[in-house]
C-alpha positions as a LaTeX table, in Angstrom:
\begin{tabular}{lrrr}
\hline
Residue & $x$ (\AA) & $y$ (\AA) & $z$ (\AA) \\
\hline
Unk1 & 123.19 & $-16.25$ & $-103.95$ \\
Unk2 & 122.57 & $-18.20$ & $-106.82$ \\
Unk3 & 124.64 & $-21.78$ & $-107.68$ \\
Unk4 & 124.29 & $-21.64$ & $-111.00$ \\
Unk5 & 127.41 & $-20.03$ & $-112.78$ \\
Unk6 & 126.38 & $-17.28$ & $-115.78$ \\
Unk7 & 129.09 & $-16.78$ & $-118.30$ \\
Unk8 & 130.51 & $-12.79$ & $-118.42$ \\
Unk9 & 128.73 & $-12.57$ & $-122.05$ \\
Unk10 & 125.35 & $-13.12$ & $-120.76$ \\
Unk11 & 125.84 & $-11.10$ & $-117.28$ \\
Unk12 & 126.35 & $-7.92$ & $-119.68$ \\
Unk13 & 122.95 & $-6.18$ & $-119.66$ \\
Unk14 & 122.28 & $-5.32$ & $-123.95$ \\
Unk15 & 121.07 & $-1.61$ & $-125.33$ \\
Unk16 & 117.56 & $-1.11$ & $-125.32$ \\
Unk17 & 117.11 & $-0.90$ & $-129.19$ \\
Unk18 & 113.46 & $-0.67$ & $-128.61$ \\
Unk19 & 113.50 & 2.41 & $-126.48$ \\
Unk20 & 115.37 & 4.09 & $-129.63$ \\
Unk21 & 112.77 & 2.84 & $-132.31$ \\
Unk22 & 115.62 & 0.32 & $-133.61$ \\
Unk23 & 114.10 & $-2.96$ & $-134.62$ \\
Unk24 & 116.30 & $-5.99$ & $-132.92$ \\
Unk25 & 119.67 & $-7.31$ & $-133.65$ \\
Unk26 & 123.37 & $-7.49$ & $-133.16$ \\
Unk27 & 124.94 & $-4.24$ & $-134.30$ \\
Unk28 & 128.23 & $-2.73$ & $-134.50$ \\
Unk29 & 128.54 & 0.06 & $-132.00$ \\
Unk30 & 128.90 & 4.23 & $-133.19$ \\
Unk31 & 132.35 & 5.25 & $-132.88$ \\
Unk32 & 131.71 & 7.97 & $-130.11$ \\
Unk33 & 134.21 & 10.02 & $-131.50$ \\
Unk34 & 132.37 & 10.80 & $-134.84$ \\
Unk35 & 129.49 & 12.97 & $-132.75$ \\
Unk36 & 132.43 & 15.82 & $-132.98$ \\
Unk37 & 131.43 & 15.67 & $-136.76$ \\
Unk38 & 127.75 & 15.48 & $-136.23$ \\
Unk39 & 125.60 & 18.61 & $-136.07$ \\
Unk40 & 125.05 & 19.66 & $-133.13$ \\
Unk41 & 127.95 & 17.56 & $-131.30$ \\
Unk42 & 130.74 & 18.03 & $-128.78$ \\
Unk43 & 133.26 & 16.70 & $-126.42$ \\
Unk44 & 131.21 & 16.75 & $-123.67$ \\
Unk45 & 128.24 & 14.47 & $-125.90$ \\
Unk46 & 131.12 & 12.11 & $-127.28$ \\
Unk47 & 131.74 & 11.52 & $-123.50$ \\
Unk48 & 128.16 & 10.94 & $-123.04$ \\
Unk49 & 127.58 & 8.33 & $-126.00$ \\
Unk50 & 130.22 & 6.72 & $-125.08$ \\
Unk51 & 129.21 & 5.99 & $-121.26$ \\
Unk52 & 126.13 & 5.26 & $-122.25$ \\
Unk53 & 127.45 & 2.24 & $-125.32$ \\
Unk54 & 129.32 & 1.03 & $-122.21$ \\
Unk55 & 126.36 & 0.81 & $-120.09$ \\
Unk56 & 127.51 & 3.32 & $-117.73$ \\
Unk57 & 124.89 & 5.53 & $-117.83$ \\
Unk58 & 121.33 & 5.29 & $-119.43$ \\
Unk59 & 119.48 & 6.39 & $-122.24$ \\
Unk60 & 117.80 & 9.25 & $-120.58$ \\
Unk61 & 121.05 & 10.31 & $-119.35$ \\
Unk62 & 121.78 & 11.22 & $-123.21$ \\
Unk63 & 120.87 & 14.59 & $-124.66$ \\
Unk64 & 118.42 & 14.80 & $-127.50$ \\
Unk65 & 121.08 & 15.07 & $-130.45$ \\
Unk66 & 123.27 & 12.81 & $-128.68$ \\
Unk67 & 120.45 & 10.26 & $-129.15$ \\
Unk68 & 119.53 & 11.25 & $-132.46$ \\
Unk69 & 123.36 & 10.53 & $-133.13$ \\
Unk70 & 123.05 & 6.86 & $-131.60$ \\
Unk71 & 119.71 & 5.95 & $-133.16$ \\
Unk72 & 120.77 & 6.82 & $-136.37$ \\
Unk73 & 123.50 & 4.86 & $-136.30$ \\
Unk74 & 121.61 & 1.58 & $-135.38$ \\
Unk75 & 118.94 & 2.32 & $-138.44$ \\
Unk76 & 121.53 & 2.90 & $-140.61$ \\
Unk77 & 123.35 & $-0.57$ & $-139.58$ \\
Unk78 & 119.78 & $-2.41$ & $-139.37$ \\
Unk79 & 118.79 & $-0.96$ & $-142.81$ \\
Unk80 & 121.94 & $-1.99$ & $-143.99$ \\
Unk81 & 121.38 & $-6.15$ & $-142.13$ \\
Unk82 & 117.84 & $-5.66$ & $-143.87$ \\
Unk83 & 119.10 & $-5.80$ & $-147.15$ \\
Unk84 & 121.78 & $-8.32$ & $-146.98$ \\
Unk85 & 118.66 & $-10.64$ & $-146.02$ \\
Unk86 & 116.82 & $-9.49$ & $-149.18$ \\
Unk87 & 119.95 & $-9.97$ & $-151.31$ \\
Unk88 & 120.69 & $-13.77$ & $-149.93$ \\
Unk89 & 117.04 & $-14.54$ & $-150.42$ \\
Unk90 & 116.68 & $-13.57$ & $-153.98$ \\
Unk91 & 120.46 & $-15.18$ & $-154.79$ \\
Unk92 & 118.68 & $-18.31$ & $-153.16$ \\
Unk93 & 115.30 & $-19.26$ & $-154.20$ \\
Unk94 & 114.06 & $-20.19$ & $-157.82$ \\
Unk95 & 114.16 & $-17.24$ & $-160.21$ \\
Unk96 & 110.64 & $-17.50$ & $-160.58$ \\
Unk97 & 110.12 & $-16.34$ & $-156.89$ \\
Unk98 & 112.69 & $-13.93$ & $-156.20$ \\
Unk99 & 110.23 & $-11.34$ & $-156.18$ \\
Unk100 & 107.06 & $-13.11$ & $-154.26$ \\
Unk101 & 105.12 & $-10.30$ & $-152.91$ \\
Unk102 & 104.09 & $-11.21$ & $-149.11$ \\
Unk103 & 100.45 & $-10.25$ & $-148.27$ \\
Unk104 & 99.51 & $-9.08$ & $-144.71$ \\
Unk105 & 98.89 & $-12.53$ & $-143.26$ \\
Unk106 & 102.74 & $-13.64$ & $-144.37$ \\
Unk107 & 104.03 & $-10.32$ & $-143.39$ \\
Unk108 & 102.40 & $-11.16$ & $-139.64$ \\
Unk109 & 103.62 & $-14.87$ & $-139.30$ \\
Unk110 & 106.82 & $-13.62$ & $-140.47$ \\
Unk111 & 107.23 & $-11.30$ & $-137.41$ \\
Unk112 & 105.89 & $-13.84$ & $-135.22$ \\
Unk113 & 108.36 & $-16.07$ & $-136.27$ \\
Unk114 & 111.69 & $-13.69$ & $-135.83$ \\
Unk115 & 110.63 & $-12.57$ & $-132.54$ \\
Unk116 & 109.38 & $-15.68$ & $-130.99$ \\
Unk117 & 110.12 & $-19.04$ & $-132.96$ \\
Unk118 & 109.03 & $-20.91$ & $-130.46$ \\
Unk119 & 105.41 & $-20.12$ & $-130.05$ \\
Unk120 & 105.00 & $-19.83$ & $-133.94$ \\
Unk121 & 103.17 & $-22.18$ & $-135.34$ \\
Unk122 & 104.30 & $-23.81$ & $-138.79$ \\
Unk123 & 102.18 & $-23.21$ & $-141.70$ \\
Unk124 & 100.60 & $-25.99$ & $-143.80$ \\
Unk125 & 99.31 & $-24.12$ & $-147.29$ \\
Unk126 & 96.83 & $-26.45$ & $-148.92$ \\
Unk127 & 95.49 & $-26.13$ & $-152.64$ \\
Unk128 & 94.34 & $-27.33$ & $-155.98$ \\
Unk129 & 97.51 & $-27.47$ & $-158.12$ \\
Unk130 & 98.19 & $-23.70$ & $-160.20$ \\
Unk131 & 96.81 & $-22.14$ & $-156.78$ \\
Unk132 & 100.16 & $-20.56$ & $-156.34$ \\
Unk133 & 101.18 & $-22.08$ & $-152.90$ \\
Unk134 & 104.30 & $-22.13$ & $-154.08$ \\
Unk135 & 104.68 & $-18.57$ & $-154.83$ \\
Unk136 & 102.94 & $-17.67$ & $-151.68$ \\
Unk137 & 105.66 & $-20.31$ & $-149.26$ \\
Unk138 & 108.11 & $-18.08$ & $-151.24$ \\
Unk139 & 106.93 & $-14.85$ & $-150.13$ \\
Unk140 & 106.37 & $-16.18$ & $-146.64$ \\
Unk141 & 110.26 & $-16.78$ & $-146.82$ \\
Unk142 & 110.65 & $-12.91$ & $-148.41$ \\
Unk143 & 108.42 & $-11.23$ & $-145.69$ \\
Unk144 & 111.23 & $-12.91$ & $-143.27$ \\
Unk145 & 113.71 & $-11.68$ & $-145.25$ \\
Unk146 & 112.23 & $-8.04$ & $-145.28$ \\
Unk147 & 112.24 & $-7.84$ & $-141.30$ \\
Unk148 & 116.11 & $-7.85$ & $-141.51$ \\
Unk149 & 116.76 & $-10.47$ & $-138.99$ \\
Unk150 & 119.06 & $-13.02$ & $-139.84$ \\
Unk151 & 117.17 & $-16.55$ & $-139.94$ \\
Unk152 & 118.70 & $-19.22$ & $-141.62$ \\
Unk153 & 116.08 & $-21.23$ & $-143.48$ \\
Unk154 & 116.05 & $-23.80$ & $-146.21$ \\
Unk155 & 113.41 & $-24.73$ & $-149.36$ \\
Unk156 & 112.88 & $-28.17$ & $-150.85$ \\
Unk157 & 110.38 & $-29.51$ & $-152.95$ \\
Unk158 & 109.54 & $-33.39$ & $-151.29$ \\
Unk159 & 111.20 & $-35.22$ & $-154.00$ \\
Unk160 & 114.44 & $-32.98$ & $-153.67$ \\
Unk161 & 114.54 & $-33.48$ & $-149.86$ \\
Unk162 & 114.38 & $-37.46$ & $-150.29$ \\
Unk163 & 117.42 & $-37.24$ & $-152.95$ \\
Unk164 & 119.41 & $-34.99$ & $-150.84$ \\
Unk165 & 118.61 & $-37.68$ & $-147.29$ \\
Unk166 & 118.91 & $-40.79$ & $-149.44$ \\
Unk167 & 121.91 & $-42.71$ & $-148.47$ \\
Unk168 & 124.73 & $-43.01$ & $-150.92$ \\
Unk169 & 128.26 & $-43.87$ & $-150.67$ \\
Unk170 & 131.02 & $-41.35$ & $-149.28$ \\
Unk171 & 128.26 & $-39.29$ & $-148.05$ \\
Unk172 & 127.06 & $-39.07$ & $-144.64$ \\
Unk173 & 122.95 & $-38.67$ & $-144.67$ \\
Unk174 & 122.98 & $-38.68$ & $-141.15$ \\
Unk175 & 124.66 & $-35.32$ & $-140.99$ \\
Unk176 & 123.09 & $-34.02$ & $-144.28$ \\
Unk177 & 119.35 & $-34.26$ & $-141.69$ \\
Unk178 & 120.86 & $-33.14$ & $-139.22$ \\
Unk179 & 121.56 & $-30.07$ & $-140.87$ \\
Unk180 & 118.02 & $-29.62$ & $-142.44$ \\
Unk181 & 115.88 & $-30.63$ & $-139.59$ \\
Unk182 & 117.95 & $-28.13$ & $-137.48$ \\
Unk183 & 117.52 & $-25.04$ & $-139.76$ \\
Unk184 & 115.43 & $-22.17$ & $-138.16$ \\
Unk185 & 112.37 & $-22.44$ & $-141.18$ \\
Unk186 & 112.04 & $-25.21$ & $-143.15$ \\
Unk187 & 109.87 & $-25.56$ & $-146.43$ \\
Unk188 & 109.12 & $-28.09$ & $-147.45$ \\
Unk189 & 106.84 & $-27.91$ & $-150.52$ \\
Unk190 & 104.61 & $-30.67$ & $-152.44$ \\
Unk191 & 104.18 & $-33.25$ & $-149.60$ \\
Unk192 & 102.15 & $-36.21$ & $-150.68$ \\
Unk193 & 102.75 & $-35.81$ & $-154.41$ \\
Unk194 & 103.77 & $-38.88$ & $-155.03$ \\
Unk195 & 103.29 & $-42.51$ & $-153.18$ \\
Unk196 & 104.97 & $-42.66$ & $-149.85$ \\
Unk197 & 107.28 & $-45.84$ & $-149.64$ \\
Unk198 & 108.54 & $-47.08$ & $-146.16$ \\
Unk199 & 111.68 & $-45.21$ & $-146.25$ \\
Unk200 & 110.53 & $-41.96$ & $-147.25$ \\
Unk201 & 107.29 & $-42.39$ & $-145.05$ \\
Unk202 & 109.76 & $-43.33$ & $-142.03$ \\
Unk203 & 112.19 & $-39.63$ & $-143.37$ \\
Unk204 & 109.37 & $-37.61$ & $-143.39$ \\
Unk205 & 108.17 & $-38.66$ & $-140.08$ \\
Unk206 & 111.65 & $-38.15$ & $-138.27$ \\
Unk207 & 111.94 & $-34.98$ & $-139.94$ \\
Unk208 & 108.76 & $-33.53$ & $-139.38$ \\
Unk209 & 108.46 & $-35.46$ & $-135.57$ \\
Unk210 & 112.08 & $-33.57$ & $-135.32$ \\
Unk211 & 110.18 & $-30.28$ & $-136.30$ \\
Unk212 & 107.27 & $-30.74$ & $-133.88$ \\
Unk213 & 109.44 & $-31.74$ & $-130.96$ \\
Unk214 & 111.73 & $-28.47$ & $-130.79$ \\
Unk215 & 108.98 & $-26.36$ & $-131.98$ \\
Unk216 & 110.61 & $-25.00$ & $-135.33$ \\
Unk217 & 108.04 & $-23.21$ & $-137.30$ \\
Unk218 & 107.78 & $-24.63$ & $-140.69$ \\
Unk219 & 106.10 & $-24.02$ & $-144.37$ \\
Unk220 & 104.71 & $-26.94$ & $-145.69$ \\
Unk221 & 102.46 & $-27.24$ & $-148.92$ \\
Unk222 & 100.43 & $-29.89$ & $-150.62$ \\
Unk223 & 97.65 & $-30.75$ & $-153.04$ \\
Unk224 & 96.04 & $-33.37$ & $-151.00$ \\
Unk225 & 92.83 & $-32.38$ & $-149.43$ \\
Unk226 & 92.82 & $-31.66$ & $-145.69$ \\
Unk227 & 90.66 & $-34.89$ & $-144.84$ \\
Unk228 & 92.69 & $-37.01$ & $-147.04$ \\
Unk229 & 96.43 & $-36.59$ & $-145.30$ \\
Unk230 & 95.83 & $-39.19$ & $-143.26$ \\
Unk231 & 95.52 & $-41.54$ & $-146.27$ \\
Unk232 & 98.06 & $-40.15$ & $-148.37$ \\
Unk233 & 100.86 & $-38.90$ & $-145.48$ \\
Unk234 & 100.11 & $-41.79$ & $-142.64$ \\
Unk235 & 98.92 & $-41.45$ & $-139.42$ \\
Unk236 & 101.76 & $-40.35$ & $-137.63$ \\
Unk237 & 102.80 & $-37.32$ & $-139.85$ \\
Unk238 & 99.24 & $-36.22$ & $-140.04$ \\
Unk239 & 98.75 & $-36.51$ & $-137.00$ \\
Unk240 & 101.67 & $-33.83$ & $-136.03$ \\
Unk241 & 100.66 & $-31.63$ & $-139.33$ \\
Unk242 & 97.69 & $-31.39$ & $-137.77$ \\
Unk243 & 98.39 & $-30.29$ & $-134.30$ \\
Unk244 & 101.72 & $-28.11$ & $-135.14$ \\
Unk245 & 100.54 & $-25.98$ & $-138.43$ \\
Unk246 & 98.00 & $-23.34$ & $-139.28$ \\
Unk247 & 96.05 & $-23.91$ & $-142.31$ \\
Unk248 & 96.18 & $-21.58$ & $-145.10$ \\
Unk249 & 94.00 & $-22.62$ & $-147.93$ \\
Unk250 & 94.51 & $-21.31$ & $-151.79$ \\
Unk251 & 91.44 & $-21.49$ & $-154.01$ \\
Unk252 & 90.56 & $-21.10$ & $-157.66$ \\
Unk253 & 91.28 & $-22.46$ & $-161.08$ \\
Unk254 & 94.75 & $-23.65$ & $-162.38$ \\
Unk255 & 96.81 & $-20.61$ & $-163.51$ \\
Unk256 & 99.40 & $-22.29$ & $-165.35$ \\
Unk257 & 96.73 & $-23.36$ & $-167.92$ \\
Unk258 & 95.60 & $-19.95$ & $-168.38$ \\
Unk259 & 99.20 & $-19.08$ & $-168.81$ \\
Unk260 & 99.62 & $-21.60$ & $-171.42$ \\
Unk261 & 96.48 & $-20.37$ & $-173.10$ \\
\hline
\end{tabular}
């Protein structure tokens, strides 16, 4: 016998969503009692659900429409989860890129990063400026959105990050880092645009040293040339850029001049 005391919540074995093509979450249960109104249902099936919700009985205990009954149900509540997270990330980011269409490669760290944060490795998009790695840390952010799981995440450029940590009175900047270090995705865009002093050299290393340390996937983008971080970022943050992100790099001209054209 074990020594090591489990709270009730955890002891309580969940639904297996996957075996009823539900993608994961926390949903609200089916009220058994509505299967009298669905076609096909009965007493007897209402009985059935509603063993089974309680764990009583398993899935293949169920009869065809009686899981039918139950999976629709779950789509319906994770279609419904799906687009609250659409909705809060275009009330959230720049109106520029509330519509950032993810490509494959975002739509596949996105999943990686809802279903295992912790072996995810952050992203480091480098580029020319007018590259768009901006709009494409955006859509990395919608394609996380899309999969419907709720994952809290945050978006600064560099210079907004150091006004928001910068001490002040009647503000407490410790708790203000605390609170964007911790988030599940952090981007983070324009590192090394402008001269690092020794206080925002020493921020960015604690928050990105934070980052590395509890394995928090990340988006980070910058202008400066892979081989040049060092020179521009320090050793230290390099260093960690290095060893926690994959590089994505954005080529080709400047497309806000050929906007402005």
């Amino acid at each position: 016998m074990s020594d090591q005391w489990i709270p009730p919540s955890q002891q309580r074995r969940g639904l297996d969503l996957a075996a009823l093509g539900v993608p994961p979450g926390r949903y609200v249960h089916p009220d058994a009692s509505e299967f009298l109104d669905f076609p096909g249902g009965s007493r007897e099936g209402s009985a059935r659900i509603d063993s089974y919700l309680h764990r009583e009985i398993e899935l293949d205990a169920l009869q065809p429409t009686e899981v039918e009954f139950v999976r629709q149900h779950f789509l319906k509540c994770a279609e419904e989860q799906r687009r609250k997270c659409i909705t809060h990330f275009e009330t959230k980011v720049p109106r520029r890129y509330g519509a950032a269409d993810p490509n494959p490669i975002a739509r596949a760290w996105a999943q990686s990063v809802v279903a295992n944060p912790d072996d995810t490795r952050s992203l480091l998009v480098v580029g020319p400026t007018g590259t768009g790695k901006t709009h494409y840390a955006y859509s990395v952010l919608r394609a996380i959105a899309e999969t419907g799981r709720p994952t809290s995440w945050a978006a600064y450029t560099a210079a907004d990050l150091y006004a928001q940590l910068r001490p002040r009175a009647g503000r407490d900047s410790e708790a203000t880092f605390e609170s964007i270090s911790g988030t599940d995705v952090l981007f983070v865009d324009d590192l090394g645009a402008a001269k690092l002093t020794e206080w925002t050299e020493e921020v960015t290393y604690r928050l990105i040293n934070h980052r590395y340390e509890q394995c928090r996937p990340g988006i980070f983008t910058s202008n400066v040339p892979p081989g040049q971080l060092r020179d521009v970022l320090g050793e230290r943050i390099a260093s960690r850029l290095t060893e926690m992100c994959e590089r994505v790099t954005l080529k080709g001209d400047d497309r806000r001049k050929g906007m402005a054209a």
